[in-house]
Backbone as JSON, one array per atom type, in Angstrom:
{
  "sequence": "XXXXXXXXXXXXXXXXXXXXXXXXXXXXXXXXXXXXXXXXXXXXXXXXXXXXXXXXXXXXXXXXXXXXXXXXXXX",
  "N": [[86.8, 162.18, 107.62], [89.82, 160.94, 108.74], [93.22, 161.38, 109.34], [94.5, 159.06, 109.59], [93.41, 156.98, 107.8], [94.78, 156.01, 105.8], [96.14, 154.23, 106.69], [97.18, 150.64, 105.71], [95.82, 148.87, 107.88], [95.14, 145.46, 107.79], [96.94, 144.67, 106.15], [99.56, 145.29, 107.87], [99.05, 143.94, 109.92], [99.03, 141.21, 109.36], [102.03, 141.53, 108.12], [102.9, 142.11, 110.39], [102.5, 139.68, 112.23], [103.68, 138.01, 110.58], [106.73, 138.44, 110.91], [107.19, 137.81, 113.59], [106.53, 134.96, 113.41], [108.64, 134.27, 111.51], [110.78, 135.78, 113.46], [110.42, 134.13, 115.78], [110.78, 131.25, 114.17], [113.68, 131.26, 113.55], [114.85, 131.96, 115.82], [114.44, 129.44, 117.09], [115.46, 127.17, 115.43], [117.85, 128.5, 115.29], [118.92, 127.88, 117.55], [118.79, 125.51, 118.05], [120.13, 124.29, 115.52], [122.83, 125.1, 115.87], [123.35, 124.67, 118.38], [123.56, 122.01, 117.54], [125.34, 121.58, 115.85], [127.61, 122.53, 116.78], [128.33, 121.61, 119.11], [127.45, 123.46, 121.37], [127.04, 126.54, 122.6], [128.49, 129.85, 123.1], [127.19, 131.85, 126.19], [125.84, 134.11, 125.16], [125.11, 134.2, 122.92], [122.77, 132.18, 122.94], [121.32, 133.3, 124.68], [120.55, 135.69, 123.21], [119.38, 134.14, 120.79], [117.76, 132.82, 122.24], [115.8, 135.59, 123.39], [115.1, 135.93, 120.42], [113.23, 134.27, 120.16], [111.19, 134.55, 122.14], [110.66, 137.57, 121.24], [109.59, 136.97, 119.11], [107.1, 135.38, 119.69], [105.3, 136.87, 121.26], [105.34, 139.28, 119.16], [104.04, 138.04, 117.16], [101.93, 137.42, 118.7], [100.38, 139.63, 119.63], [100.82, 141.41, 117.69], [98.4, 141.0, 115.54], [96.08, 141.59, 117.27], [96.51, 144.39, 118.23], [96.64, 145.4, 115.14], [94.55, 144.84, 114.14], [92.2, 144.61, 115.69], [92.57, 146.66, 117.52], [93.25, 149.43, 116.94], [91.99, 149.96, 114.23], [89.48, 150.04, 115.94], [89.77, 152.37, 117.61], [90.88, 154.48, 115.55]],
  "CA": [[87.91, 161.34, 107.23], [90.84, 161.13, 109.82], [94.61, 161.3, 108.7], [94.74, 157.72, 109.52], [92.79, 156.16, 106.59], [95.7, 155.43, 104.47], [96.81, 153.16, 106.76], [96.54, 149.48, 105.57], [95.61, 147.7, 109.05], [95.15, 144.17, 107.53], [98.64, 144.36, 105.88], [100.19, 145.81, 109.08], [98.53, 142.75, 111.19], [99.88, 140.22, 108.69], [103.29, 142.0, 108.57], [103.56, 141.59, 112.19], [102.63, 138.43, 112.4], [104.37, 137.01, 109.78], [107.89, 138.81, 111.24], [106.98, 137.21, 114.49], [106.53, 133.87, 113.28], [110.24, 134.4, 111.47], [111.78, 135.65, 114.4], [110.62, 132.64, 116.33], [111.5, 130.41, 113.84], [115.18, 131.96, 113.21], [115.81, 131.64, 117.39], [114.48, 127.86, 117.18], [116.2, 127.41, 114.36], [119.25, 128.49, 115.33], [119.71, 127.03, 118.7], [119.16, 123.65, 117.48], [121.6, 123.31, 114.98], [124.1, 125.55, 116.76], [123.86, 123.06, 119.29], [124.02, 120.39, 117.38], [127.47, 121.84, 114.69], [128.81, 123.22, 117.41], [128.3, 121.26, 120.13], [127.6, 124.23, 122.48], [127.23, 128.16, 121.95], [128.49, 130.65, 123.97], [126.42, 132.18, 126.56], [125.49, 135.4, 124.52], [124.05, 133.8, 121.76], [121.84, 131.16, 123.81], [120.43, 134.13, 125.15], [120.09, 136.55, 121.35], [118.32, 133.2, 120.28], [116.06, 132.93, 123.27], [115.46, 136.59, 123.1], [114.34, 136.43, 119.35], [112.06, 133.45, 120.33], [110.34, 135.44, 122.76], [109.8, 138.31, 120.83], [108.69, 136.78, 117.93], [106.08, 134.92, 120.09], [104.91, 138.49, 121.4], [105.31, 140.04, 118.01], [102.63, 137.24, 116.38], [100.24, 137.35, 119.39], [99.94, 140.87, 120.09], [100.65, 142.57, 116.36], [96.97, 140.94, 115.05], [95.41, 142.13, 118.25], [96.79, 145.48, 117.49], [96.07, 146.55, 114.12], [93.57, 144.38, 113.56], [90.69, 145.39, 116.32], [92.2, 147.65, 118.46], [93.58, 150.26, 115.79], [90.63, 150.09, 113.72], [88.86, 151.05, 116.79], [90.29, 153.54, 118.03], [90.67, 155.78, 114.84]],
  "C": [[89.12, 161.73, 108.06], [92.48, 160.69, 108.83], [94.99, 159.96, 108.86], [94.03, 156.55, 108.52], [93.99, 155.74, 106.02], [96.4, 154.58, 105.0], [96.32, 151.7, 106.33], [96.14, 148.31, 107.23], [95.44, 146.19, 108.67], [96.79, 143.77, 107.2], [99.29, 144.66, 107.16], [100.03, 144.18, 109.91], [98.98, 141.58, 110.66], [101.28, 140.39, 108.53], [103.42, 141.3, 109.97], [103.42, 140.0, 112.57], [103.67, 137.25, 112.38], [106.24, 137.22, 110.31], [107.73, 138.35, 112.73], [107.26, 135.61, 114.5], [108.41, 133.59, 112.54], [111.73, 134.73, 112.62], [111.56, 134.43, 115.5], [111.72, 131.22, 116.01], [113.61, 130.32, 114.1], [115.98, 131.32, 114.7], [115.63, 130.49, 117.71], [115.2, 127.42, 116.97], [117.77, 126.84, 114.98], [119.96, 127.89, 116.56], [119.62, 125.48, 118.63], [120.04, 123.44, 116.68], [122.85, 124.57, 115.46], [124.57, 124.68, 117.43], [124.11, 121.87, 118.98], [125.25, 120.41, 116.54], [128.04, 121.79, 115.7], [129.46, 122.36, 118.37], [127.85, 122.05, 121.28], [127.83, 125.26, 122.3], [127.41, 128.66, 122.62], [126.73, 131.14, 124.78], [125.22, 133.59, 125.7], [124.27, 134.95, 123.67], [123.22, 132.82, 122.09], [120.76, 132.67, 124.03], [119.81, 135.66, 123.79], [118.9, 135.43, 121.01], [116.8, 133.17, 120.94], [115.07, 134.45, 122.9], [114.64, 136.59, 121.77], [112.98, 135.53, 119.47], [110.88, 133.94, 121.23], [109.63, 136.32, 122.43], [109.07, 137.94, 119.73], [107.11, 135.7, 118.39], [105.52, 136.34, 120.44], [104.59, 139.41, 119.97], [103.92, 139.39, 117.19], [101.87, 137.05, 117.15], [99.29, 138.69, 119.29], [99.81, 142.02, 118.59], [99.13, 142.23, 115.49], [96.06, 141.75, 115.91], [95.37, 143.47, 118.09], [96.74, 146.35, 116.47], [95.18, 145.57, 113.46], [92.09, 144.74, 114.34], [91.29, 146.31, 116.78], [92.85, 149.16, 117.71], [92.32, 150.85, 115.33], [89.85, 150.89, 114.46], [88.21, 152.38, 117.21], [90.18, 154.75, 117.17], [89.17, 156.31, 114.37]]
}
């Protein structure tokens, strides 16, 4: 029995997912109706938004992949 049993890997891989799919949404989200209250958002936050849309695509491809086979795996 390895010190890593107590981790939950299914919850972990749904965690990540699911905080992936939120930070997507959030940077969709928010640059659409920014742009559409505002008319137009500074540069900063165009690029925070993009940024969260990115990682939260990365965060829900790669966090199933991760503790769902290659975790498991490994321990």
């Amino acid at each position: 029995m390895s010190h890593y049993a107590s981790r939950d890997y299914p919850k972990l891989a749904k965690s990540g997912f699911f905080l992936g799919v939120a930070l997507f949404a959030i940077g969709g989200l928010g640059e659409i109706a920014g742009s559409a209250a505002l008319g137009g958002l500074p540069g900063w936050e165009q690029t925070l938004l993009f940024d969260m849309e990115v990682l939260g695509i990365a965060l829900g491809l790669f966090s199933p992949f991760l503790f769902g086979i290659v975790a498991p795996l490994v321990e």
